[in-house]
C-alpha positions as CSV (number, residue, x, y, z in Angstrom):
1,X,0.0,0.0,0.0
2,X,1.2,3.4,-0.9
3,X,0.0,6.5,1.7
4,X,-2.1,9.0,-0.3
5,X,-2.5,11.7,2.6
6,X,-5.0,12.7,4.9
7,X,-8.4,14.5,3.7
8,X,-8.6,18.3,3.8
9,X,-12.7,18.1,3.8
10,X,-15.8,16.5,1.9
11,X,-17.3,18.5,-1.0
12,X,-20.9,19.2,-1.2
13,X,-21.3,16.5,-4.0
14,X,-19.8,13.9,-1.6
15,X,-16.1,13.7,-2.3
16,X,-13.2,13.4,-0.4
17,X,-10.7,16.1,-1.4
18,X,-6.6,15.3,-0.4
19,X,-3.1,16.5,-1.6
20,X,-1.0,14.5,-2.3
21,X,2.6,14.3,-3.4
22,X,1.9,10.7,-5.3
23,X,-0.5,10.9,-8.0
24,X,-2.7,7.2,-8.1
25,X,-4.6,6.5,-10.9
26,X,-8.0,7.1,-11.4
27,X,-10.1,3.9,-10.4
28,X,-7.9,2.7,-7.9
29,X,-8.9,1.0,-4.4
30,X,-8.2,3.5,-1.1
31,X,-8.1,2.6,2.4
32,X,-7.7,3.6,5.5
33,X,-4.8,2.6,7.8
34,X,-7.0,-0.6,9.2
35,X,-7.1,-1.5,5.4
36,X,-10.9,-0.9,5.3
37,X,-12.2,0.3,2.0
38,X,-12.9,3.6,1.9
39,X,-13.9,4.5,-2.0
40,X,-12.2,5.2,-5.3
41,X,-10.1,7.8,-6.9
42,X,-13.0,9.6,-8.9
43,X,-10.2,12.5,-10.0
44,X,-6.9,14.3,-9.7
45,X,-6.3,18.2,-10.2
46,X,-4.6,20.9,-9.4
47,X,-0.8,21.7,-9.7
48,X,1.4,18.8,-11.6
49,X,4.3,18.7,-8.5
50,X,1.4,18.9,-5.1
51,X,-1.8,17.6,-7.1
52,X,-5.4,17.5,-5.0
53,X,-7.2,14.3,-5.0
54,X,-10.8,13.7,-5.2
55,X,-12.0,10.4,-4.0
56,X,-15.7,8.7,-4.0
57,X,-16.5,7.3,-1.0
58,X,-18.3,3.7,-0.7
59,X,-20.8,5.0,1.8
60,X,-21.7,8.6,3.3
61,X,-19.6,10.0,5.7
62,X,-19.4,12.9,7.8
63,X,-16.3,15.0,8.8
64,X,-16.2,12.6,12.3
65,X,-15.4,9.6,10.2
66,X,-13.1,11.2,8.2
67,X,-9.8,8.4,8.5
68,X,-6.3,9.8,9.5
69,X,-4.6,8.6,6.9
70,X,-5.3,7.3,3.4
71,X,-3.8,4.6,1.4
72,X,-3.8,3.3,-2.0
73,X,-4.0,-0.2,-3.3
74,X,-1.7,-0.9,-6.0
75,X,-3.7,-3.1,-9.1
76,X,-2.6,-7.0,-9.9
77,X,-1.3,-6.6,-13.4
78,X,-2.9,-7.8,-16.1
79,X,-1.9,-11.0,-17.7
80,X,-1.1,-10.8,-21.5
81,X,-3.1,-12.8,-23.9
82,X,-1.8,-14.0,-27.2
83,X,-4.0,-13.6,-29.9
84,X,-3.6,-16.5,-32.7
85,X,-2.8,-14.8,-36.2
86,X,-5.8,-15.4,-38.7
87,X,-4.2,-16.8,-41.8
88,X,-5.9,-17.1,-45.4
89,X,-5.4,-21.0,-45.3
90,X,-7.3,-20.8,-41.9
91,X,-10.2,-18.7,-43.2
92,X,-10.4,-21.2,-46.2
93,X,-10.8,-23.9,-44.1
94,X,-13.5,-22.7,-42.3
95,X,-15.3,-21.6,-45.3
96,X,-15.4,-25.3,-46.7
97,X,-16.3,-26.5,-43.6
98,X,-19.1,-24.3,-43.5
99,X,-20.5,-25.7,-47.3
């Protein structure tokens, strides 16, 4: 887990608003220190070297519940897939099994 920061305050639409020095993609998991979801990063803004992030919480909360710190959950990786290469013999093949 990577630490995000602590919140600044909630928005009127609901969001928690941070700075951060780390930027997280957008989408990713946050926490709090107990490693209890918290929501998602819904946006980053601001200034490219101290950015503000705005994160979508899970569930309502008020300014009491607000966590100390927040972390973020770094994504598993895809795993590549190989894609077979369609040939002409292999299209012609299907087409008289088709007939």
């Amino acid at each position: 887990m990577k630490p995000l920061g602590k919140p600044i305050h909630i928005a009127h639409s609901g969001l928690l608003i941070l700075r951060t020095k780390a930027v997280p993609k957008i989408g990713a998991v946050v926490v709090d220190e107990n490693s209890k979801p918290i929501g998602t990063v819904f946006d980053v803004f601001g200034p490219v070297n101290n950015p503000f992030v705005a994160i979508k919480p899970h569930q309502k909360l008020s300014p009491k519940d607000l966590p100390n710190t927040l972390f973020v959950v770094p994504r598993k990786p895809k795993k590549a897939t190989r894609k077979k290469a369609k040939s002409r013999a292999n299209r012609s093949k299907r087409k008289q099994l088709k007939q």
